[in-house]
SETOR-379374 format. One record per residue (C-alpha): residue number from 1; y, z, x. Coordinates in steps of 0.2 Angstrom, whole numbers, plus 5000, padded with zeros to 4 digits. Each point is the difference from the previous one (the first is absolute). Layout:
# SETOR-379374
resi_v_w_u
NUM_Y_Z_X
...
END
This chain:
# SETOR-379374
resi_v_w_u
1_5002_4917_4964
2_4992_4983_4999
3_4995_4997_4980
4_4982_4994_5007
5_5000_5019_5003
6_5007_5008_4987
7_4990_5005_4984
8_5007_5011_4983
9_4997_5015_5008
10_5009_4996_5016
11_5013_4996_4989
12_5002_5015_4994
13_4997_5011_5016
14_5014_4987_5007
15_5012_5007_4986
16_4996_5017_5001
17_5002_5000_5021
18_5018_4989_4997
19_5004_5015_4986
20_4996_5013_5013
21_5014_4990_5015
22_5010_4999_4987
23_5000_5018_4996
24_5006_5006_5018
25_5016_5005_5002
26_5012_4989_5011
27_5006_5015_5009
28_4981_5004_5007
29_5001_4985_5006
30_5017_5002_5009
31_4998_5016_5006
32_4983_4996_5006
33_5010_4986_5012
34_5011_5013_5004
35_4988_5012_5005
36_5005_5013_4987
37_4982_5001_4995
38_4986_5009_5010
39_4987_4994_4986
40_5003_4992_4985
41_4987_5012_4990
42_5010_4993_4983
43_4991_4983_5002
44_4983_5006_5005
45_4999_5013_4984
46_5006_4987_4989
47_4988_4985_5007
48_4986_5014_4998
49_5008_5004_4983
50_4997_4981_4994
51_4981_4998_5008
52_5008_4988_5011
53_4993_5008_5015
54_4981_4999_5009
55_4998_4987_4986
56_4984_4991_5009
57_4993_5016_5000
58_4985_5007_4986
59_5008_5007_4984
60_4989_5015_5003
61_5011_5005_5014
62_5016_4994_4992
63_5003_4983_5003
64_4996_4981_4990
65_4987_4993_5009
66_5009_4985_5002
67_4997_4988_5016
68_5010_4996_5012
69_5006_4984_4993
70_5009_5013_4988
71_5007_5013_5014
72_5007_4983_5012
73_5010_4996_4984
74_5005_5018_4999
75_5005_5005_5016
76_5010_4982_5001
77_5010_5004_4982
78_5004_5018_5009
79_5007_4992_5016
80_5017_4994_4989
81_5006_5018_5001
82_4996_5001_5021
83_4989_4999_5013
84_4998_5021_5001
85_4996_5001_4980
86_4986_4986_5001
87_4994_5009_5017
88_4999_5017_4990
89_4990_4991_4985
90_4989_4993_5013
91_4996_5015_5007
92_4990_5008_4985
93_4987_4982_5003
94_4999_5003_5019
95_4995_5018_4998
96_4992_5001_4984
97_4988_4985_5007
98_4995_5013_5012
99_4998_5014_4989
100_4993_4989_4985
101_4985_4991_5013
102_4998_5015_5011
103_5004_5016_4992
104_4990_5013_4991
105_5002_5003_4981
106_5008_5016_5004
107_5013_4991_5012
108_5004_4986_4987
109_5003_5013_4989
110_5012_5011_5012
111_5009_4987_5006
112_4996_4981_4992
113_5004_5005_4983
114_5017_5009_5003
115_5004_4988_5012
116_4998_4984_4987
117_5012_5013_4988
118_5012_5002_5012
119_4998_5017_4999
120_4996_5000_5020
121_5004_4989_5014
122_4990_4994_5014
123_5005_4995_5019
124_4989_4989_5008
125_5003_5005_5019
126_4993_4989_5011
127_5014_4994_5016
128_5001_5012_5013
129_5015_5002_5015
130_4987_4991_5013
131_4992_4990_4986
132_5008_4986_4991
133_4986_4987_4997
134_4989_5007_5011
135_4993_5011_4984
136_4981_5003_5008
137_5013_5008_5015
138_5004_5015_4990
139_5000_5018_5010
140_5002_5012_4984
141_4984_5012_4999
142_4990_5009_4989
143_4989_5015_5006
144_4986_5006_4988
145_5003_5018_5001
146_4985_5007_4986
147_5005_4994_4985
148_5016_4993_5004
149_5005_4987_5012
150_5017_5005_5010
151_5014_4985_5003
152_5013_4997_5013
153_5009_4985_5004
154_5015_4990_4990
155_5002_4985_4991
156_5017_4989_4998
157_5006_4989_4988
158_4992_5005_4985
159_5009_4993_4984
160_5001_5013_4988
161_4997_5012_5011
162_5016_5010_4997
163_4993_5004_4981
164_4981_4998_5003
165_4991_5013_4993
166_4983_4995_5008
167_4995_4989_5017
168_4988_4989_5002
169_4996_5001_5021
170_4988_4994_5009
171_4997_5010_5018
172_4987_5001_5012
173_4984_5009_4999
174_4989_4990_5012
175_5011_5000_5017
176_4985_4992_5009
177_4997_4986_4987
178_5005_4983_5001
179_5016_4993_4989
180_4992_4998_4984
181_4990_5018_5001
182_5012_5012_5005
183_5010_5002_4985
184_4999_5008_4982
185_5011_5002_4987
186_5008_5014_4991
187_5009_5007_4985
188_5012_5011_5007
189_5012_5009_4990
190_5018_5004_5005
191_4998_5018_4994
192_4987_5002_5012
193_5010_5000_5014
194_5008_4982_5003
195_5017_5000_5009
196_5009_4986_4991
197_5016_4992_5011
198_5013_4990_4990
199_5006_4991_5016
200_5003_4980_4998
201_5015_4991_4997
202_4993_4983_4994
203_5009_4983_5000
204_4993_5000_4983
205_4986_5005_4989
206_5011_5015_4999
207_4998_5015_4986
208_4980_5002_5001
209_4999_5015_5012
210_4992_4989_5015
211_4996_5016_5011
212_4992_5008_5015
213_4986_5013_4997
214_4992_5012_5012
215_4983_5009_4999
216_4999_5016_5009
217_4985_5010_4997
218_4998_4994_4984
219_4986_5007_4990
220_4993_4985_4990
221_4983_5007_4989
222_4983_4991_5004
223_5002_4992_4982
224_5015_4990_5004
225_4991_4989_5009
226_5001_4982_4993
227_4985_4990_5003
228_4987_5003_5015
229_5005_5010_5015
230_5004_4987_5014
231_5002_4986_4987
232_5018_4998_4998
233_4999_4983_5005
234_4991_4995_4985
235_5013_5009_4989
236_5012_4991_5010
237_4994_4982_4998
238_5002_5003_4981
239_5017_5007_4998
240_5005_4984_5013
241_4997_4989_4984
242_5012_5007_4988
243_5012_5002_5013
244_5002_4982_5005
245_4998_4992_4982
246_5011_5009_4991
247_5012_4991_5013
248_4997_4985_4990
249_5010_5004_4983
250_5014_4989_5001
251_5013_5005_4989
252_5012_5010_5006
253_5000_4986_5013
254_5003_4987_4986
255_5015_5012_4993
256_5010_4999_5013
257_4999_4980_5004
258_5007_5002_4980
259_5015_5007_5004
260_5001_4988_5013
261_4998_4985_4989
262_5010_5009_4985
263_5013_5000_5014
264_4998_4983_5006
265_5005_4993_4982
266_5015_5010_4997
267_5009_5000_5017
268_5010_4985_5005
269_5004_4990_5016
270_5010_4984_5001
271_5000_4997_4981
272_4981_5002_4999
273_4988_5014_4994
274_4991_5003_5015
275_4981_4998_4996
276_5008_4982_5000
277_4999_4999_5017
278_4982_4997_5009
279_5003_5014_5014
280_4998_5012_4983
281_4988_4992_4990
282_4989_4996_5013
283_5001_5017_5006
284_4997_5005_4981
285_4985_4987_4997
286_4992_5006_5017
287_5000_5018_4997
288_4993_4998_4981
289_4986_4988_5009
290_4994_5015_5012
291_5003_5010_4987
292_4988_4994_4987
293_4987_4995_5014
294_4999_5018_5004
295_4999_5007_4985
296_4985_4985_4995
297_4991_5007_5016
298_5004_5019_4995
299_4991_4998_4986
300_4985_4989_5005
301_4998_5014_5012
302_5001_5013_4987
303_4988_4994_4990
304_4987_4991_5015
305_4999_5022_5003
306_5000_5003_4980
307_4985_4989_5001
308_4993_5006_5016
309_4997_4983_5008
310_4998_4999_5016
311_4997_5013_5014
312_5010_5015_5005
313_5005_4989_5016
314_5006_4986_4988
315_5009_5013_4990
316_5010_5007_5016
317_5005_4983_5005
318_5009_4996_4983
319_5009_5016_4999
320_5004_4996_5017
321_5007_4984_4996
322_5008_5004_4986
323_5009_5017_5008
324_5007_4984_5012
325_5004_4990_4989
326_5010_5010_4988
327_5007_5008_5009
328_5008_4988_5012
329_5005_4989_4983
330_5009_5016_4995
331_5009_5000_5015
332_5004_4983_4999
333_5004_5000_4983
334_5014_5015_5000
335_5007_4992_5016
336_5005_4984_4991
337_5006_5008_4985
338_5012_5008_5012
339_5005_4982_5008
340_5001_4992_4984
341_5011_5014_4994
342_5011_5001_5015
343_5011_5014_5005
344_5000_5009_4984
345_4981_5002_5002
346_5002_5010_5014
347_5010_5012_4992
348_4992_5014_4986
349_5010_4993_4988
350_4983_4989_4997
351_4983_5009_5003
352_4995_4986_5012
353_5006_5009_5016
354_4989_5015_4993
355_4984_4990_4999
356_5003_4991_5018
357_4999_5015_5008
358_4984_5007_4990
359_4993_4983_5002
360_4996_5005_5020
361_4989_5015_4995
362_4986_4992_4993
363_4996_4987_5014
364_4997_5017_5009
365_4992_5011_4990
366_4979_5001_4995
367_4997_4991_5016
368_5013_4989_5009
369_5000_4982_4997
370_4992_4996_5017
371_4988_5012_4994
372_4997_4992_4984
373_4997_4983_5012
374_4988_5008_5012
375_4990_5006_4987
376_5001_4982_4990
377_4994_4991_5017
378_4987_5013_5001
379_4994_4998_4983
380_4999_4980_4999
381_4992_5000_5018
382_4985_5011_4993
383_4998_4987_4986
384_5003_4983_5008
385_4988_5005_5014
386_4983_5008_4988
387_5004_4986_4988
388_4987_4990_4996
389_5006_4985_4991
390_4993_4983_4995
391_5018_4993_5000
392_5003_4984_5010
393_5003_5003_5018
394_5017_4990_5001
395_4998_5005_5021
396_4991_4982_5001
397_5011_4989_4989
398_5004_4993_5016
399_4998_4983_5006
400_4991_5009_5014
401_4980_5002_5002
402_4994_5017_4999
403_4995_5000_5020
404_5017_4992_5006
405_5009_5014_4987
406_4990_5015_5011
407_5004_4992_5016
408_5019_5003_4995
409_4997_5015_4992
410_5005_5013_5016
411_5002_5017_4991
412_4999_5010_5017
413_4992_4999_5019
414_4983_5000_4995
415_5002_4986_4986
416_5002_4988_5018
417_4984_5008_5010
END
C-alpha cells in the first residue's frame, strides 16, 4: 500500500489481514487448485472469526465501518493466497453493500450480521445461460402469488454458489417495462427450494463451488424483497462499485512478480545472475511500474468514493477504469513472471503457472473488459459534452482565423450546405 495512504490503524488492520493469509493452510490452497474443495468454508469461518469480513460495514450490523481505502488494502493483502480466496472475501462487500443500503433491519439482522461472521454465505447470482453481459436481458421470473412471490428460471456461474447459504437474485417482475424497470431483487434462501449444480471445471479460480442454480416454483415470502419492487437496477448499480474496485488491491499481484525477481537473483545463465540481463530487469522494472500506478489510482479511487466527490456517473467511470486497468496489469504482470522465469515457470513446481491461469478470469468477470470500455466512453461522453468550463479553448491555437477554421471544419453533409 502506498505510505501516503497508510495510517497506525491501517497498520494494524494490514498486520492482522497478513496474520489471517498466513494462518491458512498450504494444503487449502492445493487442493483448492486441484478441485478437491467444493467450498473452502475453513477460510470464510475463520475470516468471520477475526472481524476481517464486511469490514466497511456499520459495527451495529457487525462490521468496522472502515472505508474503502481500508477494504482495497484488504482484499489486495487476501489475493497472495489466490485469486478464489480474495473473490470469496469480496463477496461479503458486494452483497452486504446490497443488504447494508437497501435492506430492512430485520433483513440485516437475518442475513448481514451472520454473513460478516461467517456464519452464512451469500451467492450473488446474476449471469444467466442467454445472458453474459447483457444483465438487463435476464428471463428469470417472479410471480406475486398472495404473500409470496413464485420464482423460475436459473442462474449460472455463481461463485460460492456450491456452499451458499442464501442468493441474492435479481428477476423480472415487470415484463412490459423498460431495461431498467423490469427487475427486483431478492433474498432467496437455498432451503427454500433452490437447486444448486456443481457443474464447472475451471481453468482456474478453482475450489469456490462456482455453480449453476435453478429456481422451480420457488416460494420466496413478500419480505424477501430487497429494495423496491421493479428497482433492482438501482440495487444493481451499487453492488457494480464494490465489484470493480476491489479489482484494484494489488498484492497478490505483486507476490508473485517476487518470486519472480527472488528467482531472477539466484538463478544463473552464462556466468551471470539473471536480473543482470536487461530482458529480466526491464521486464522486472516494468511490471513494478504498472504495478505501483494501479495500486496509486486504486486508492485515489477508493478514497474520491470515501469522499463522495463527484457524481455517480464519475464514480462508474473510475471503477470502470480501474477494473481495466488492473486487471489487464495483472495479466501482464504474471505473464512476464513466467517469461523471466522460463521453463520452470510453467511447471507447478513454482506457483506462477497457477496465477497465469487464474489471471484470465477477472478480465471476464463483473462486466468484461469491453464492457468496462463501453461504459467508460459513455461516462466521459456525458461529462465532456454538459461541461461548462471557462478553460481555454486550445481548438483555436491555430494560425487559422476563426472563419477560415469553420470553413475547414466538415463534420457531416450538412456542415457543406
Amino acid at each position: 500500500m502506498l505510505e501516503v495512504f497508510m495510517t497506525e490503524e491501517r497498520k494494524k488492520l494490514k498486520q492482522e489481514l497478513e496474520e489471517l493469509v498466513k494462518s491458512i493452510p498450504r494444503q487449502l490452497i492445493i487442493d483448492m487448485d486441484e478441485d478437491k474443495v467444493e467450498f473452502p468454508r475453513e477460510f470464510v469461518e475463520e475470516a468471520g472469526k477475526r472481524n476481517l469480513l464486511g469490514i466497511r460495514f456499520p459495527p451495529e450490523w457487525g462490521g468496522r465501518g472502515l472505508g474503502w481505502v481500508d477494504e482495497v488494502m484488504a482484499a489486495g493483502i487476501i489475493g497472495e493466497l489466490n485469486v478464489g480466496l480474495a473473490c470469496l472475501y469480496s463477496m461479503v462487500s458486494i452483497v452486504g453493500e446490497a443488504l447494508n443500503l437497501f435492506g430492512t433491519d430485520e433483513q440485516k439482522e437475518k442475513y448481514l450480521r451472520p454473513l460478516i461472521k461467517g456464519e452464512m454465505w451469500a451467492g450473488e447470482a446474476l449471469t444467466e445461460p442467454r445472458g453474459g453481459s447483457d444483465f438487463f436481458g435476464a428471463t428469470t421470473r417472479a410471480e406475486k402469488k398472495g404473500d409470496y412471490y413464485i420464482l423460475n428460471g436459473q442462474k449460472r456461474f455463481i461463485v460460492g454458489g456450491q456452499g451458499a447459504d442464501f442468493f441474492l437474485i435479481y428477476a423480472v417482475t415487470n415484463p412490459s417495462g423498460g431495461p431498467h424497470d423490469r427487475l427486483s431483487a431478492f433474498i432467496v434462501e437455498r432451503d427454500m427450494g433452490v437447486t444448486v449444480k456443481h457443474v464447472y471445471g475451471l481453468m482456474g479460480v478453482r475450489g469456490t463451488g462456482t455453480a449453476r442454480i435453478y429456481f422451480k416454483d420457488v416460494k420466496v415470502p413478500e419480505k424477501n424483497l430487497l429494495g423496491n419492487l421493479n428497482e433492482g437496477s438501482k440495487i444493481f448499480y451499487k453492488m457494480m462499485v464494490p465489484e470493480r474496485i476491489l479489482s484494484g488491491g494489488v498484492a497478490g499481484t505483486r507476490a508473485i512478480l517476487d518470486v519472480a525477481a527472488k528467482y531472477a537473483d539466484r538463478r544463473k545463465a552464462f556466468g551471470f545472475k539473471i536480473r543482470n540481463f536487461e530482458a529480466v530487469n526491464f521486464r522486472i522494472a516494468e511490471s513494478l511500474t504498472k504495478l505501483d500506478a494501479v495500486s496509486a489510482f486504486a486508492y485515489a479511487v477508493a478514497k474520491t468514493i470515501d469522499d463522495g466527490v463527484g457524481t455517480p456517473g464519475y464514480h462508474r467511470r473510475l471503477v470502470s477504469e480501474l477494473k481495466v486497468l488492473a486487471t489487464q496489469t495483472y495479466w501482464e504482470v504474471v505473464n512476464s513472471a513466467m517469461e523471466i522465469m522460463g521453463g520452470i515457470g510453467y511447471t507447478n513446481v513454482y506457483p506462477v503457472e497457477r496465477a497465469v491461469r487464474e489471471a484470465r478470469l477477472p478480465m471476464i468477470w463483473t462486466g468484461t473488459n469491453d464492457i468496462m470500455k463501453l461504459i467508460i466512453q459513455h461516462e466521459y461522453y456525458k461529462e465532456l459534452l454538459s461541461r461548462k468550463s471557462e478553460a481555454r479553448n486550445i481548438e483555436m491555437d491555430i494560425p487559422l482565423s476563426e472563419e477560415e477554421a469553420a470553413e475547414e471544419r466538415v463534420f457531416s453533409d450538412e456542415d457543406q450546405k
